[in-house]
N, C-alpha and C positions, 0 to 999 in steps of 0.2 A: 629274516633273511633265510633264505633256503640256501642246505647244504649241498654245491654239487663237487661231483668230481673232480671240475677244476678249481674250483676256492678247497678246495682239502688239500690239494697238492699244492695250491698256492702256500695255504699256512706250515704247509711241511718242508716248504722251500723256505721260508723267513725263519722259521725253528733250525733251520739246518744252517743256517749260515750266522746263525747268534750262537758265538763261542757257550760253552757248559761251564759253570761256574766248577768243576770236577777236573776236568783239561786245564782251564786256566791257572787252577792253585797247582796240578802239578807241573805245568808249563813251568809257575816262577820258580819251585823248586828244584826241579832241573837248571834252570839259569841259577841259584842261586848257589847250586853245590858248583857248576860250572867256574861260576865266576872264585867261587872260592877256592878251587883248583890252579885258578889262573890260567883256564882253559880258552880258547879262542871255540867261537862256533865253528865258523871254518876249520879247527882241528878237531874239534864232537864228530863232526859233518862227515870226516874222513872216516874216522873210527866204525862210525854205525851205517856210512854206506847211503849217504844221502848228501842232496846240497845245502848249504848253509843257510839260506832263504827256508826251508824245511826245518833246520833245527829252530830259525826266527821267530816261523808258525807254531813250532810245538812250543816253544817259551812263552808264550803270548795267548795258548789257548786257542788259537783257528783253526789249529787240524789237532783230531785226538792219536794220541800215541798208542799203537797196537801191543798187546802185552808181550810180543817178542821180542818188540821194538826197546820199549819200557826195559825188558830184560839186561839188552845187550849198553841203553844208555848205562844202566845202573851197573854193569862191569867195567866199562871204560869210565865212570866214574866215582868209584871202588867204593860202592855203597849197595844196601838190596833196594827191590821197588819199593819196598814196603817205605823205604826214608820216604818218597815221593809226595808217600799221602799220611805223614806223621805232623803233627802240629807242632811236636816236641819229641824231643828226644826218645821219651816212654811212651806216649799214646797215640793212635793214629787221630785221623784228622776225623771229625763228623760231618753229614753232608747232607743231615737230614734238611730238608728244603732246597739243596742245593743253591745257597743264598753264601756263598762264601766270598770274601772279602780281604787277600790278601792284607790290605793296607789298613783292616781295621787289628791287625797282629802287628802290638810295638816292635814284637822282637824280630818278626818275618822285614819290619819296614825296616831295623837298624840293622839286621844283617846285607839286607840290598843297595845301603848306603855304604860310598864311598871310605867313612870313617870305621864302618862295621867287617865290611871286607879287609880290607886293611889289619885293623886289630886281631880278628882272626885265624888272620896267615902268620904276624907274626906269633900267634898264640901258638897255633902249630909248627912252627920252628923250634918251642921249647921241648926238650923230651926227657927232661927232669919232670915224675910225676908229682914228687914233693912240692919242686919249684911253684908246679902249677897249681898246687891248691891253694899254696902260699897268695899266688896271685890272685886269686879266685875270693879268695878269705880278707884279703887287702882288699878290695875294690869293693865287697859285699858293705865289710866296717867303711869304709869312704862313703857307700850309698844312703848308712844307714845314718852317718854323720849328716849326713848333708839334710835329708830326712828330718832330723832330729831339730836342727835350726831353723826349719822350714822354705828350706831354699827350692823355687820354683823347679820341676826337675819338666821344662817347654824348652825348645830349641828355639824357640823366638827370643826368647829373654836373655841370650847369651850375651854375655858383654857387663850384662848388671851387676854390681855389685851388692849384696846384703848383708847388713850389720848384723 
């Protein structure tokens, strides 16, 4: 197949409309500090000077966010860019391949779940720092309980009981 001018533009045209696996992780991280704010897009939308269909596309990865842009969400949602492209709390995310996969991170999937958001907010309601290790320290020894008996830790198998 010969390369012309217009199959290169064609291929730069299909490349350009296939979200980047780089946008879309910071897309859900944006939505997911959002949501954890209890933020409405429509009120992001306002804040940074766009319409809510716009913040849709940046949560989802179809339009990439400009670093000023990037800038200004990360004020109005009182965090740096850098959270954006963090995996955790201490390290950024790696992107070598750009093969990234929000939904293969347990913890990226249970904080976008309804029960992770939720626990969360009310986590940040506590502002006893004791309180909260206490809680932190409780839930680890319950993990490690549960662990220890061999209890399936799959959201499919809820309901079962094990001896």
């Amino acid at each position: 197949m010969i390369a012309t001018p217009a199959r290169h533009m064609e291929t730069l045209m299909m490349n350009a409309k296939t979200p980047n696996a780089i946008d879309i992780y910071v897309g859900s991280r944006v939505r997911m500090r959002r949501q954890l704010l209890g933020l409405s897009q429509e009120r992001l939308a306002d804040q940074i000077g766009v319409t809510f269909q716009q913040v849709q596309k940046y949560e989802k990865g179809l339009n990439r966010i400009g670093a000023s842009r990037l800038q200004r969400i990360a004020e109005v949602l009182s965090t740096s860019p850098s959270f954006f492209f963090q995996q955790d709390d201490s390290e950024p995310q790696s992107f070598a391949g750009s093969e990234v996969s929000v939904a293969a991170d347990p913890v990226a999937e249970f904080l976008h779940s309804k029960e992770g958001l939720a626990l969360n907010r009310a986590f940040l309601q506590i502002t006893d720092t004791q309180l909260r290790e206490k809680i932190v320290a409780l839930v680890k020894a319950m993990a490690q309980a549960q662990e220890g008996r061999g209890v399936a830790n799959d959201r499919s198998k809820q309901g079962e009981t094990f001896a």
